[in-house]
DSSP file (Angstrom, degrees, kcal/mol; ACC not computed):
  #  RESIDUE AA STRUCTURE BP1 BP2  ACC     N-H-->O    O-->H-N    N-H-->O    O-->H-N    TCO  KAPPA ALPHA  PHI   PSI    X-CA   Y-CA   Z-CA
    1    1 A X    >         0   0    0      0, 0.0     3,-0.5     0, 0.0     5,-0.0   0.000 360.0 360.0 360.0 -15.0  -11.9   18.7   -9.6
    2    2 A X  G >>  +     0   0    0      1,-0.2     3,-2.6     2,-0.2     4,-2.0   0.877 360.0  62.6 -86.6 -21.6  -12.6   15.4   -8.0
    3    3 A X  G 34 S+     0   0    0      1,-0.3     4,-0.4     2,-0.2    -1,-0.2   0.432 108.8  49.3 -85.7  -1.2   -9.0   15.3   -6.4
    4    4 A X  G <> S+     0   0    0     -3,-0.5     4,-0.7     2,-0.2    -1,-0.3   0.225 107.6  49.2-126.9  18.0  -10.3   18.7   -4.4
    5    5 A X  H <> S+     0   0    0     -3,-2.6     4,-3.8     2,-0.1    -2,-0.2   0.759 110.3  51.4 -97.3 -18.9  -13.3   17.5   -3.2
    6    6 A X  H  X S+     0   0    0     -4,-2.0     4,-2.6     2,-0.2    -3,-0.2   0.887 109.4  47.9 -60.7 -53.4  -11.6   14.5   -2.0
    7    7 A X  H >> S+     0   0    0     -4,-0.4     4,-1.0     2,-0.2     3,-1.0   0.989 114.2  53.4 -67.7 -77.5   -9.2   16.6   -0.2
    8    8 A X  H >X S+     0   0    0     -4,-0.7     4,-1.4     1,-0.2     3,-0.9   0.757 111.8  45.1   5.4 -82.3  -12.4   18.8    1.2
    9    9 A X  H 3X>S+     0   0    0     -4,-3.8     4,-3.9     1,-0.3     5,-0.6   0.877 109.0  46.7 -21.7 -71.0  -14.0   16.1    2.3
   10   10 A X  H <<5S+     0   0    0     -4,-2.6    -1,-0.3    -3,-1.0     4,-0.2   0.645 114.4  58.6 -79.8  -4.1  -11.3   14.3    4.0
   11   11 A X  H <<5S+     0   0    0     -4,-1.0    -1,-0.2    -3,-0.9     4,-0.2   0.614 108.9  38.6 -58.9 -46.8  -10.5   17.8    5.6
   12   12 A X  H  X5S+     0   0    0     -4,-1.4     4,-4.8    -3,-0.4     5,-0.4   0.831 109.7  58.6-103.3 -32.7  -13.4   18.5    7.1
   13   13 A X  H  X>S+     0   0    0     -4,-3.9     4,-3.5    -5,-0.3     5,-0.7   0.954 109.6  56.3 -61.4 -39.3  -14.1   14.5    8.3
   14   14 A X  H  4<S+     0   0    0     -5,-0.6    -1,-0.2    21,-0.3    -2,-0.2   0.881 104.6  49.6 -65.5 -19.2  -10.6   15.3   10.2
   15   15 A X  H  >5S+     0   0    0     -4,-0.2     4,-4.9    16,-0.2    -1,-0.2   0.868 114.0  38.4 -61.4 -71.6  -12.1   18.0   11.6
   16   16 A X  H  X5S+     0   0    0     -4,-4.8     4,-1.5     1,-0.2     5,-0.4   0.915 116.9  56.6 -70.1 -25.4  -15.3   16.2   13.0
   17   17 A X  H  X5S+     0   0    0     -4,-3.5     4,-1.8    -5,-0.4    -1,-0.2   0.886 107.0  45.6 -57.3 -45.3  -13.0   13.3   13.8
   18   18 A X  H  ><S+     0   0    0     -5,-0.7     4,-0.6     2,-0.2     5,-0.2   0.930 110.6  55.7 -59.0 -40.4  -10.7   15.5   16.0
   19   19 A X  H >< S+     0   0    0     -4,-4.9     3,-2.2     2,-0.2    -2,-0.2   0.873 112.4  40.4 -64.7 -77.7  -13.9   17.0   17.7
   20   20 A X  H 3< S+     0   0    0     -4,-1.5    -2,-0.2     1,-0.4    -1,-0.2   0.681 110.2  67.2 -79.8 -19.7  -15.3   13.4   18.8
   21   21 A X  H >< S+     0   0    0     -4,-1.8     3,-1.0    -5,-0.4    -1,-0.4   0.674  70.8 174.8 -75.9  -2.0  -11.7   12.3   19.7
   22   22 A X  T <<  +     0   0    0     -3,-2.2    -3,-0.1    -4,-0.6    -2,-0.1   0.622  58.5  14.7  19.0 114.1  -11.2   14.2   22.2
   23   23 A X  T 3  S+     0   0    0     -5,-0.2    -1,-0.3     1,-0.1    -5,-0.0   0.542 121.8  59.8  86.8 -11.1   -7.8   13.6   24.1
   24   24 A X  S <  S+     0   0    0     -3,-1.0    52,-0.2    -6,-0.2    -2,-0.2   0.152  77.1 106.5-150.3  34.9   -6.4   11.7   21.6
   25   25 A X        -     0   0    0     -7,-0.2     3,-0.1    -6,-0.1    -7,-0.0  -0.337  60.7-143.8 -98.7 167.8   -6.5   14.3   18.5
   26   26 A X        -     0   0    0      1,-0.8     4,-0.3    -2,-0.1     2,-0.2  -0.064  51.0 -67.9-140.9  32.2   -3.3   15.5   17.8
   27   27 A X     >  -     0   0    0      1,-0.1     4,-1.1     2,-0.1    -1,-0.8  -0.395  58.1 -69.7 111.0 172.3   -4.0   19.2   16.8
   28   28 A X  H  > S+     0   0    0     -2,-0.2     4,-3.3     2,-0.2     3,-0.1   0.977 125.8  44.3 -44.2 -70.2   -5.8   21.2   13.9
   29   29 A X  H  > S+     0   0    0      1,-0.3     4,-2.0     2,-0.2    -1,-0.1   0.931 110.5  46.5 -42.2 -65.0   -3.3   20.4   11.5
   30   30 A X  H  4 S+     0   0    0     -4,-0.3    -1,-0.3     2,-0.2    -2,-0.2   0.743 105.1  65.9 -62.3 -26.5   -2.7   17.0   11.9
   31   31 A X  H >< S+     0   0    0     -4,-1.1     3,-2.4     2,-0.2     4,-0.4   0.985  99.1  47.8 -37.9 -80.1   -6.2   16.1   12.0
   32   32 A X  H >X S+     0   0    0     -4,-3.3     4,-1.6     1,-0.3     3,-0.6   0.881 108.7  47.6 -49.9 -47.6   -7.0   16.9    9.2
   33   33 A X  T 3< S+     0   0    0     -4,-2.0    -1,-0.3     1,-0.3    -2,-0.2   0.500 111.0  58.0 -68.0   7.1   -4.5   15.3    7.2
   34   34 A X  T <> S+     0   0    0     -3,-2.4     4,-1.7   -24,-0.1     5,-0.4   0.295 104.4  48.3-104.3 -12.3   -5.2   12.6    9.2
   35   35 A X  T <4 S+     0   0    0     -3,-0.6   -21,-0.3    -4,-0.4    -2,-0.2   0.637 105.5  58.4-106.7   4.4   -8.9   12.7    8.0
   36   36 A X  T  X S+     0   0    0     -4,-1.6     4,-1.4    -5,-0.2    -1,-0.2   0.693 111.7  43.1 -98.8 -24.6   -7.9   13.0    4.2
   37   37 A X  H  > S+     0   0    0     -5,-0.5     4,-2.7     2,-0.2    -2,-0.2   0.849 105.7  66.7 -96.5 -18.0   -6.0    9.6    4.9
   38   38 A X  H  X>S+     0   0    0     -4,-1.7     4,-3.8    -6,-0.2     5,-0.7   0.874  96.2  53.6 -16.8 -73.0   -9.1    8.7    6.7
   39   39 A X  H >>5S+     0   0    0     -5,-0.4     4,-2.8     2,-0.2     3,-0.9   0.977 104.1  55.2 -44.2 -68.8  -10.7    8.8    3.6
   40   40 A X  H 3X5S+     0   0    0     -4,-1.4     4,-0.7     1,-0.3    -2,-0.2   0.842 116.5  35.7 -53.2 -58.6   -8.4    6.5    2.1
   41   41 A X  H 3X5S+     0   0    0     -4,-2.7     4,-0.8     2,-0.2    -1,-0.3   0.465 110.9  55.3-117.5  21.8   -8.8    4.2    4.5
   42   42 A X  H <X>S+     0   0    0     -4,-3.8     4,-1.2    -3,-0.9     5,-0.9   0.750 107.7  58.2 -55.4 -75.3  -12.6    4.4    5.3
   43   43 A X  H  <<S+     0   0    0     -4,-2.8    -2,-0.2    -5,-0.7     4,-0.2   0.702 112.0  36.5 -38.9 -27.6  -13.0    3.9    1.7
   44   44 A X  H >X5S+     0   0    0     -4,-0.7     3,-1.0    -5,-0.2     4,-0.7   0.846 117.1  53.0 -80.4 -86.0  -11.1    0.4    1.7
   45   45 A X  H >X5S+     0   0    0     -4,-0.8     3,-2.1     1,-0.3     4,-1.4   0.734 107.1  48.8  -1.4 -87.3  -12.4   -0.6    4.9
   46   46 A X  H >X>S+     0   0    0     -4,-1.2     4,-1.8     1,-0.3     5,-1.5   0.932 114.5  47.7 -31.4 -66.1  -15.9   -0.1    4.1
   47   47 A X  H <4<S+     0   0    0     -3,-1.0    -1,-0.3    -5,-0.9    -2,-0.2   0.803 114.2  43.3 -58.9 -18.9  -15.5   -2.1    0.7
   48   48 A X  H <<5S+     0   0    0     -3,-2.1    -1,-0.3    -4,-0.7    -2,-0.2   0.940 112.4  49.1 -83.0 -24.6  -13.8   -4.9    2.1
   49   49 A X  H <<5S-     0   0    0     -4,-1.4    -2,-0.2    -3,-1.1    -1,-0.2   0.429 120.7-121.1-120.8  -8.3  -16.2   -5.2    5.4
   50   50 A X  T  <5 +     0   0    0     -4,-1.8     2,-0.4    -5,-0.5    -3,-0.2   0.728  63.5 140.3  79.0  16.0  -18.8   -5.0    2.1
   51   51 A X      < -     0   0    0     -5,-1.5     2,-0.6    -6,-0.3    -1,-0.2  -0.805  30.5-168.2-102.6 130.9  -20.8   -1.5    3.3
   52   52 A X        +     0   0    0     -2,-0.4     3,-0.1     1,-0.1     7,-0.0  -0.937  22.4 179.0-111.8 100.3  -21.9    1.2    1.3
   53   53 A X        -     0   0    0     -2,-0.6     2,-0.1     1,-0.3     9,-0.1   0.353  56.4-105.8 -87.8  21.9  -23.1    4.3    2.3
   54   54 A X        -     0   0    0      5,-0.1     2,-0.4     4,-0.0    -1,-0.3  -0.301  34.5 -65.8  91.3-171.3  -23.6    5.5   -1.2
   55   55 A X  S    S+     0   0    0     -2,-0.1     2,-0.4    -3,-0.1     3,-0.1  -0.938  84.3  68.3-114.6 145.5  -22.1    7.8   -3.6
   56   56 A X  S  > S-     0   0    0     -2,-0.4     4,-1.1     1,-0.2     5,-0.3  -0.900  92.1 -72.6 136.6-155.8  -22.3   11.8   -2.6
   57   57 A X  H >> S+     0   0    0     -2,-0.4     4,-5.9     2,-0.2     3,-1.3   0.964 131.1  52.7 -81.0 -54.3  -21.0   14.2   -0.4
   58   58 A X  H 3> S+     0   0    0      1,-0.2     4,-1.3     2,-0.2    -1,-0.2   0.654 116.3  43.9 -82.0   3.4  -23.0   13.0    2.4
   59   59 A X  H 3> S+     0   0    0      2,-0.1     4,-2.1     3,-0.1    -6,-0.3   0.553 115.3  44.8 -56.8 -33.5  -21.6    9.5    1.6
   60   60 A X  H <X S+     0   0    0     -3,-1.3     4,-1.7    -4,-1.1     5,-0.3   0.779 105.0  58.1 -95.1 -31.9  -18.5   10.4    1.2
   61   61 A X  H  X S+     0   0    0     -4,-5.9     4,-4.5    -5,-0.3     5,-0.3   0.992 110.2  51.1 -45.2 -66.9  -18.3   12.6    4.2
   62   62 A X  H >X S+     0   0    0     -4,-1.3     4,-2.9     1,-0.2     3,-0.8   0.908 109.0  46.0 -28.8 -70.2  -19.3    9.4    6.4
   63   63 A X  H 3X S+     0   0    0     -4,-2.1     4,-0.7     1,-0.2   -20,-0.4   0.664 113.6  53.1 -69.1   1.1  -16.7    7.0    4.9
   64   64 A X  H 3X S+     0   0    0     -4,-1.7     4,-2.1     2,-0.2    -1,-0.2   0.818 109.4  46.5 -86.8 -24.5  -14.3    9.7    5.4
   65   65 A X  H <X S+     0   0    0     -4,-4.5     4,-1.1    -3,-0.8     5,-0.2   0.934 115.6  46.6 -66.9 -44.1  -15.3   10.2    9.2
   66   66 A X  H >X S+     0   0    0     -4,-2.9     3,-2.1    -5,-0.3     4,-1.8   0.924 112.9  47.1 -64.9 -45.7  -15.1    6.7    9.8
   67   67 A X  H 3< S+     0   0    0     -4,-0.7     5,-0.4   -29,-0.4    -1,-0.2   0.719 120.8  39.6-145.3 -51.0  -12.0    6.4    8.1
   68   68 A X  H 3X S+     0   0    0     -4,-2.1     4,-0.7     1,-0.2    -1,-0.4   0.635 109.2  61.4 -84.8 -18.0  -10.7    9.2   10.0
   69   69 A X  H <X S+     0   0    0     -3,-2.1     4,-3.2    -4,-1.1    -2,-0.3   0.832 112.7  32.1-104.3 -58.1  -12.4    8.2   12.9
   70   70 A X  H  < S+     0   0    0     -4,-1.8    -2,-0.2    -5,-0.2    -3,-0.2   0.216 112.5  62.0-105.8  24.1  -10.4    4.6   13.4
   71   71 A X  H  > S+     0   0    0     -5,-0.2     4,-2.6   -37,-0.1     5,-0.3   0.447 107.1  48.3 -98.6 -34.6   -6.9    5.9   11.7
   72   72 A X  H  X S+     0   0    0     -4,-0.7     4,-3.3    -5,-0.4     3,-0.4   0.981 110.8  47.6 -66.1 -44.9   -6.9    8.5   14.8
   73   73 A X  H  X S+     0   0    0     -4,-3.2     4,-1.4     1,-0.2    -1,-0.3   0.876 113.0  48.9 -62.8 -20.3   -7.6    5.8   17.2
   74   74 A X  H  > S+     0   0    0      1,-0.2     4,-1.4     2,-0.2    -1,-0.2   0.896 115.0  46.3 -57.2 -33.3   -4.6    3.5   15.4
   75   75 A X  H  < S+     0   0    0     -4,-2.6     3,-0.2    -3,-0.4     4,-0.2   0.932 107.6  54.7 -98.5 -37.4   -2.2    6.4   15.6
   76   76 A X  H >< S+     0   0    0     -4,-3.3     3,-1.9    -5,-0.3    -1,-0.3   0.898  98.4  66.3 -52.8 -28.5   -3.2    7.3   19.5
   77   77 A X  H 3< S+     0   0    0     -4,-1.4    -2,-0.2     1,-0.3    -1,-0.2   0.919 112.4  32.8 -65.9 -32.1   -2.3    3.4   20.7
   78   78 A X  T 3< S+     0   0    0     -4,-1.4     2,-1.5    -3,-0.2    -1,-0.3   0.480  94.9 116.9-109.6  19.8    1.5    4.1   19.8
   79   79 A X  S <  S-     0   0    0     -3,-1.9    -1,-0.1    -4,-0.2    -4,-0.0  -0.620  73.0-118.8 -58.9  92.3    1.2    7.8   20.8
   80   80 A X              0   0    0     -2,-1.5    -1,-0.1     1,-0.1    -2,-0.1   0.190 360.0 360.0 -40.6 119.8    3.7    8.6   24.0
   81   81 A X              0   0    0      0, 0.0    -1,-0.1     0, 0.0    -2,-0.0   0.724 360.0 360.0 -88.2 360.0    1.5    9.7   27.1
């Protein structure tokens, strides 16, 4: 059950990621699966940099937006304009 909220989650931060990227999203689809590996690497990030926004949804929503937020900018810099 946890392994589909996780996927939720990082679904819907690829979502909100996609909105506030603007221009440098790379569609519905890809968003999102960009915001479940978001997650992934929100969730490292945060721990190494030693920040916690707790444990819940609306904790976990955050470190998945951030996550999701600065894998989309990584992946625009070697995008072809």
């Amino acid at each position: 059950m946890e392994l589909i909220w996780f996927i939720l989650i990082g679904i819907v931060a690829g979502f909100l990621a996609g909105q506030l990227m603007k221009g440098k999203g790379f569609g519905v689809v890809i968003n999102l699966l960009v915001g479940v590996g978001g997650a992934i690497l929100g969730g490292w990030l945060l721990g190494v940099l030693g920040f916690s926004f707790g444990g819940g949804l609306i904790g976990s929503l955050v470190t998945a937006f951030l996550g999701a937020v600065v894998l989309l900018f990584i992946i625009s810099l070697f995008k072809k304009k």
